[in-house]
N, C-alpha and C positions, 0 to 999 in steps of 0.2 A: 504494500500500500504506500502513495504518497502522498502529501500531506502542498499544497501548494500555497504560499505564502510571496504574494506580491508578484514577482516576472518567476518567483524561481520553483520548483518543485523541489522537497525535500525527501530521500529516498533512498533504496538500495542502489539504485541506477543512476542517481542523480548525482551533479558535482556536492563535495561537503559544503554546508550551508553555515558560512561562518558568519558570526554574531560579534559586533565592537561592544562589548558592556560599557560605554558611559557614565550609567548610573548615578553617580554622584560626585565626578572627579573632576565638575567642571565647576566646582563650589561657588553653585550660582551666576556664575558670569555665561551670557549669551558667549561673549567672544570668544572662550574656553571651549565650549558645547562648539562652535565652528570648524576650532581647529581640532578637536576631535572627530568630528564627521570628514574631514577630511584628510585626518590618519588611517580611518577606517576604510574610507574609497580610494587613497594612493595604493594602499596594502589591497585592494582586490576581496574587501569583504562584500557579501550582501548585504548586511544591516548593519543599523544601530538603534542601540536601547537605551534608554532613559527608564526612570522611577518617576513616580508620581502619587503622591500623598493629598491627602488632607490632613496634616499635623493632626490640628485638635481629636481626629477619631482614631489615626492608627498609631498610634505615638504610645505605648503602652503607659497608662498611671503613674506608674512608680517609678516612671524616667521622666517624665515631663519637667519637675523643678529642680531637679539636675544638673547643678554648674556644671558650664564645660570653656574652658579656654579657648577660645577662636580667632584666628585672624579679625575678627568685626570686637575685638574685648571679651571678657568674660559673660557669659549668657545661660539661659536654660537651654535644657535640650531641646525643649519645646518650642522656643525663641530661635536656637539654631537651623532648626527641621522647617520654619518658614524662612529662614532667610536665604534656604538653597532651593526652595520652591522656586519654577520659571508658572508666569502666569501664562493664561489664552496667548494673547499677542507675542509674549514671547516664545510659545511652541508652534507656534504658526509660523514664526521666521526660519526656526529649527529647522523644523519640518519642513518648509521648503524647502530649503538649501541642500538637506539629504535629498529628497526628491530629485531636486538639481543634481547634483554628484554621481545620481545612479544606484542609490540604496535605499532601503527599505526601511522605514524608521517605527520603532513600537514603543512601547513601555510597559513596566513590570505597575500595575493601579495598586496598591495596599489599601484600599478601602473602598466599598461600592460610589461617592460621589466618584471618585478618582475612574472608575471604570464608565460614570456617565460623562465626562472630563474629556477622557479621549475616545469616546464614541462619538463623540460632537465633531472631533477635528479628523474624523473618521479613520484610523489607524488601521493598517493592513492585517494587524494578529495582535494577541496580549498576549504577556508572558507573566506567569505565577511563581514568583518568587518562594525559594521553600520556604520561610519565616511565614509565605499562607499557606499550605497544603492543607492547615487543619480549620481555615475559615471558609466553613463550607457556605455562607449567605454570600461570601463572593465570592465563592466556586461560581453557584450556582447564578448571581450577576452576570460573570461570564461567559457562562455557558449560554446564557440567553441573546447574548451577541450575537450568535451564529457566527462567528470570527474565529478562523485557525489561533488554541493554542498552546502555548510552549511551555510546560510542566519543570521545573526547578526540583530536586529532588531530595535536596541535605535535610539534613539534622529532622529527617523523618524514616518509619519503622515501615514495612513494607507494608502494613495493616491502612497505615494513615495515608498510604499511597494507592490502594487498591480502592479506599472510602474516597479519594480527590476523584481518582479517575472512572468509579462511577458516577458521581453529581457530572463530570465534565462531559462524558461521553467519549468515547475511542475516533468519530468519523472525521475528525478534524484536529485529531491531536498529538503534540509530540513531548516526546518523555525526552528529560537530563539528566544522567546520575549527575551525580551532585555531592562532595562533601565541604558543609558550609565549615570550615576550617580558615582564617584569614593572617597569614598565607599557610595556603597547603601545605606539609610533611610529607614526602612520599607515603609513609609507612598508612598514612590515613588516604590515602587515594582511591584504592576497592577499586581499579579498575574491570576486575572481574565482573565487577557490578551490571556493567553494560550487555553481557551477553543474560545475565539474571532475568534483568528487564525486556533483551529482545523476547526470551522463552516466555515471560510470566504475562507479556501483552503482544501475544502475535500479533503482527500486521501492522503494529503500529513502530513508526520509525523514530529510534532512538541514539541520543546524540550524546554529549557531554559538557558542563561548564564549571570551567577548572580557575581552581583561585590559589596555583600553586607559582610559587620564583620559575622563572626559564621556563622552555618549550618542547621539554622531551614527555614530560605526562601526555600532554594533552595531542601528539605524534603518534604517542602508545595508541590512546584512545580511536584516534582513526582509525592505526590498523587493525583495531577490534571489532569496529565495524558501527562505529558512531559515524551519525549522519550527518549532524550540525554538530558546529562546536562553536561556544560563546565565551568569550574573553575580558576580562577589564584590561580596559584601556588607560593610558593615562599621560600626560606630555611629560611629566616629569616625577619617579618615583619616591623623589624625596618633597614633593609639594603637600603641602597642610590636609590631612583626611583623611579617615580609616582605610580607605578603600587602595590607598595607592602603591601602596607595601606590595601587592598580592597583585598589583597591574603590570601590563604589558608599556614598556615605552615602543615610540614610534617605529624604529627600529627591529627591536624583538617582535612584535606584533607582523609585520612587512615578512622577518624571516620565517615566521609561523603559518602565515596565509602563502606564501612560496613552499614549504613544507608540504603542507597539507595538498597542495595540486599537484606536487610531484608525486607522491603517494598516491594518488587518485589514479594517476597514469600506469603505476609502479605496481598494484593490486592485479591487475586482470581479471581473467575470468575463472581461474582452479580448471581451464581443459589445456593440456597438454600436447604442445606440437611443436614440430620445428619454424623454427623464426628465420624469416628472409635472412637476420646480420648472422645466423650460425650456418649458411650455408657454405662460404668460403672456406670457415676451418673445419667445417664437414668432410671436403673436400682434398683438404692439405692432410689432416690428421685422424681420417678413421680411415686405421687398414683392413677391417675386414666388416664387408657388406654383408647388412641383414641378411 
């Protein structure tokens, strides 16, 4: 089964369907968010993702008055988590510009206003962050979309993932292992996971996003037979915000989507024959004919 998500189809057959995480590493500045979509389309990705909140509902309680140190001064978490909000107008700029660029642009909604948010500015696909797998009233918002989507898979028990992916339905949806670990450890990676998920949800095409340093995990993960693979992005690894530790700078990310298409090429088919370039030393070096 494929799963079609903007120009691209997502599949066993399909090129891998690589994903810029964004998310939050453009700490609020449009300009930031710019030069990021266009790390993501020099590099040859299909998309980019953003997050999208409403503070006040998804902001869990007992973080909310939360001192935290910011580049903007000392603040609540709650104060901070609007102040990297981008409004209407500003995802509209966003979002054109990836449109311009030739990529596909979605966001991970944390709370049902945020899923009516960017159904207004009509978004190709959402993506479920695993911090939701277990909010199943915005499962179930999404699911009402009719919009392909993209299943995050950490810091959840196969029970709480078997509960998403029924409210979500299988006809339009794509799984991620996932271990929400920031930055990844090898040792926490499970990428055996991904074959787990192809067996435990036939047909549905499963991919990987990996929040580890360097580009050999998430390499691993292709040749395993992940379909998409989603990445944080970030211009600068030592710039201010949780997320950038665990991110790709512009460079590493370029090497990674270069990776990943030479392995596309590199896989074949498992049928077994002779190749046009073995015919020469076919030729020079076998002495004796079948």
């Amino acid at each position: 089964m494929t799963v079609r998500i903007g120009l691209s189809e997502i599949g066993d057959d399909a090129p891998v369907y690589v994903i810029a995480e964004s998310g939050l590493n453009h700490n609020g500045s449009v300009e930031t968010a710019i030069q990021l979509i266009d790390v993501a389309a020099d590099a040859g990705a299909q998309a980019v993702k953003f997050q999208k909140r409403t503070p006040a509902i998804s902001t869990p309680e007992h973080m909310k008055n939360t001192q935290r140190d910011t580049p903007w001064g000392v603040m609540t978490y709650l104060e901070y988590r609007y102040r990297v909000e981008f409004s209407r107008e500003q995802y509209i700029e966003i979002g054109d510009y990836a449109t311009l660029r030739g990529l596909d642009w979605f966001a991970s909604p944390w709370d049902e206003p945020s899923v009516d948010f960017l159904e207004d500015l009509n978004v190709v696909a959402h993506k479920i962050a695993s911090a939701s797998v277990t909010d199943i009233s915005l499962l179930q918002a999404l699911a009402a979309t009719g919009k392909p989507i993209i299943l995050s898979t950490g810091m959840s028990t196969l029970a709480q993932i078997d509960r998403a992916v029924e409210v979500i339905g299988t006809e339009r949806l794509v799984i991620l292992h996932a271990t929400s670990t920031y930055p990844l450890p090898a040792e926490e990676a499970n990428l055996c996971m991904i074959t787990t998920l192809q067996q435990r949800y036939p047909g549905v095409p499963v991919g990987y996003s990996g929040h580890e340093r360097g580009l050999q995990i998430s390499i691993a993960a292709v040749t395993l037979g992940a379909v998409a693979v989603e990445r944080h992005i970030t211009l600068d690894r030592t710039m201010w915000g949780s997320d950038h530790a665990a991110s790709l700078e512009p460079t590493g990310f370029e090497h990674l989507v270069r990776d990943i298409r030479v392995i596309g090429e590199a896989m074949g088919d498992g049928v077994k024959r002779v190749f046009p370039g073995e015919l020469a030393p076919l030729a020079k070096l076998r002495r004796v004919s079948a």
